[in-house]
N, C-alpha and C positions, 0 to 999 in steps of 0.2 A: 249260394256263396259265390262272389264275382271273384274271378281270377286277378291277378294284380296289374294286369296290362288293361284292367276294362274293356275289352275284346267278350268275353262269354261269361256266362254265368251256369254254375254248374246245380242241380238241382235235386233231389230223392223226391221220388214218386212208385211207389205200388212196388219197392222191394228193388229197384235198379235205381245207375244215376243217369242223367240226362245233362247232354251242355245245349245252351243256347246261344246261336250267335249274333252279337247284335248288327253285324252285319247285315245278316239275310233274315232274321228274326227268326229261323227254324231251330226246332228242336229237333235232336238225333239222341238213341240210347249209347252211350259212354262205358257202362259198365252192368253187366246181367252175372249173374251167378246161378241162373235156374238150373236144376229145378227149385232152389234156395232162395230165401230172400235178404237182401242187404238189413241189416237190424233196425230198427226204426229209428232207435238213439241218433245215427245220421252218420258223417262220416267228415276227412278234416283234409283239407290240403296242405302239401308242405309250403313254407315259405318264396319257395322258387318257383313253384306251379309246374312241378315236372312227377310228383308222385300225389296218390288219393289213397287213404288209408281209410278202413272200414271195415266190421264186422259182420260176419252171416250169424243171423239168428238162430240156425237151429243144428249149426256144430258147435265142438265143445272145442276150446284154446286155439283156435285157427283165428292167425292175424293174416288180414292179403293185404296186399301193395299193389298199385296200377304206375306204374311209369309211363309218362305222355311223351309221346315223340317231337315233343316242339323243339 
């Protein structure tokens, strides 16, 4: 999922997310929950790219929130 500035792209891989910047082309992990893994369904950005919303697979009614510091 590209963020709206076209700056990174945010990515799920193996139960965490991952941004990539097209800057430097590196990937760095963004968001872990271990020893949990992010659900595989995927996860949604807000409209302003300042929160990522997503579910852990193997609790029950827990919503998380990440707010980015941009």
């Amino acid at each position: 999922m590209w963020l709206s500035d076209g700056r990174a792209l945010l990515f799920h891989n193996k139960g965490k997310i991952y941004e990539i910047s097209t800057d430097s082309g590196e990937a760095h992990e963004m968001v872990s929950v271990a020893p949990e893994e992010i659900a595989r369904r995927g996860f949604a950005v807000s409209p302003d790219d300042r929160q990522v919303y997503f579910s852990v697979s193997s609790t029950e009614a827990d919503v998380w929130m990440l707010q980015f510091g941009r």
